[in-house]
C-alpha positions in Angstrom: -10.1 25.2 -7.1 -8.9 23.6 -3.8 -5.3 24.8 -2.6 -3.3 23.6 -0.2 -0.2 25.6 0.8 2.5 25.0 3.0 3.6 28.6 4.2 6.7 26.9 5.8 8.0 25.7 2.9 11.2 26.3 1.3 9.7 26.4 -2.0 7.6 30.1 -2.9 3.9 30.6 -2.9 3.8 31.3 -6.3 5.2 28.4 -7.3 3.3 26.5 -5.3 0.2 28.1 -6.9 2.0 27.0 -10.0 2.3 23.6 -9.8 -1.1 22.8 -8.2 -2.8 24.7 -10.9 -0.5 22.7 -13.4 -1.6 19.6 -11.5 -5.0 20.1 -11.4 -5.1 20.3 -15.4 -3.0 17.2 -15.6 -5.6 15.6 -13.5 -8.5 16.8 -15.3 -9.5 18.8 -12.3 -9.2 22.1 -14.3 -10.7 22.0 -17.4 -10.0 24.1 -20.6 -12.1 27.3 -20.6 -12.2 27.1 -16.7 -11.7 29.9 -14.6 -9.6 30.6 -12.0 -10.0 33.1 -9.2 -9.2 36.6 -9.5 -5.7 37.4 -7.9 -7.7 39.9 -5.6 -10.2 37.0 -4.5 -7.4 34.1 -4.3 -4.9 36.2 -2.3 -8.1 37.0 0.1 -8.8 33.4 0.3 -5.4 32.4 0.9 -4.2 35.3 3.3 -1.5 36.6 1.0 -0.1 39.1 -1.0 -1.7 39.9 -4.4 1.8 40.0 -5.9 2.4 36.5 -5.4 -1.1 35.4 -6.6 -0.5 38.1 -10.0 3.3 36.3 -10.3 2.1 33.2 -10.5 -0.6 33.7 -13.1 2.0 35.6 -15.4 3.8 32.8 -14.9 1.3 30.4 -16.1 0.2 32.4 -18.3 4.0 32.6 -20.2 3.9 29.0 -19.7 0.5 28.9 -22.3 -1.3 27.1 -19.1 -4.2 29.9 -18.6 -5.1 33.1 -20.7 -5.5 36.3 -19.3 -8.9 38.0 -20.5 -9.7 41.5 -19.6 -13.4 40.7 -19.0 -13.7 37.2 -18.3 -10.5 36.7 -16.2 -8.2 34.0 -15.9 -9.0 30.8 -18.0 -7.1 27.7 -18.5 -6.2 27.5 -22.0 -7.8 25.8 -24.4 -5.0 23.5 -25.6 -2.2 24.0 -22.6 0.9 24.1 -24.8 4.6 26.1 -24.2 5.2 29.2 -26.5 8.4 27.3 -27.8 7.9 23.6 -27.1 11.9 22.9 -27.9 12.8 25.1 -25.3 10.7 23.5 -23.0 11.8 20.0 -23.8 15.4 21.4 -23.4 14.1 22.4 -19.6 12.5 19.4 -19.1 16.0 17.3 -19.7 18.0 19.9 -17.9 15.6 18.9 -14.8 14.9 15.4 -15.3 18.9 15.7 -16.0 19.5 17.1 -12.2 16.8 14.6 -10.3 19.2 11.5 -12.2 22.1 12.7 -10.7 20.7 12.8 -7.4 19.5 9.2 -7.7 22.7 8.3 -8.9 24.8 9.8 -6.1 22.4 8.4 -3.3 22.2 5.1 -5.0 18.8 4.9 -6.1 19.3 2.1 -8.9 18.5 3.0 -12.7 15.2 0.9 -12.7 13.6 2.5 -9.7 14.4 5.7 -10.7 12.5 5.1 -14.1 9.6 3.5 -11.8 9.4 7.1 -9.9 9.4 8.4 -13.1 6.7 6.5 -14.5 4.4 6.3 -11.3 4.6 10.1 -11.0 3.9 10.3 -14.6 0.7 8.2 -13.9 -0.7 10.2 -10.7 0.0 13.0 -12.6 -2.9 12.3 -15.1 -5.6 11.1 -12.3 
């Protein structure tokens, strides 16, 4: 698993980790069953602290992204799926929710924004 961090950005390392790991099994570039490195070995790779790296595995981990084995590691799940799927919809409108206001008070029209919307959708599963 490639990473690329910006260790400028305003947005944290672990969530960074978060949302490429989430990206690559969009993609297809993480398969279930697939492991991931340990924290010890990624925060090595990466040049940062093994908190972050542990933070956000729990994180994917509470997500139902990866599984935490005691013997075999860190392993994308099976069948990716939220612990409560309502919840997560509810978060997912909250969001999406937030990003339309934006367009909305910078003038991005209705149809583009649901073009961004879509496109991203797209990449997302390449």
């Amino acid at each position: 698993m490639l990473l690329t961090l910006d260790l400028e950005s305003e947005v944290p390392i672990y969530q960074q980790i978060r949302q490429q790991v989430i990206q690559g099994v969009a993609s297809g570039k993480l398969t279930p069953g697939e492991g991931l490195p340990s924290v010890r070995q990624l925060a090595a790779d990466i040049g940062i602290n093994l908190h972050t790296v542990n933070k956000a595995y729990q994180i994917l981990r509470d997500d139902g992204v990866v599984v935490i084995h005691r013997q075999r590691g860190v392993l994308i799940a099976d069948t990716p799926k939220p612990p409560d799927p309502d919840a997560f919809l509810k978060t997912l409108s909250d969001r999406l929710t937030h990003l339309a206001a934006e367009a909305i008070i910078f003038g991005v029209p209705l149809e583009e924004f649901v073009s961004i919307c879509s496109s991203a959708y797209q990449q997302s599963r390449k």
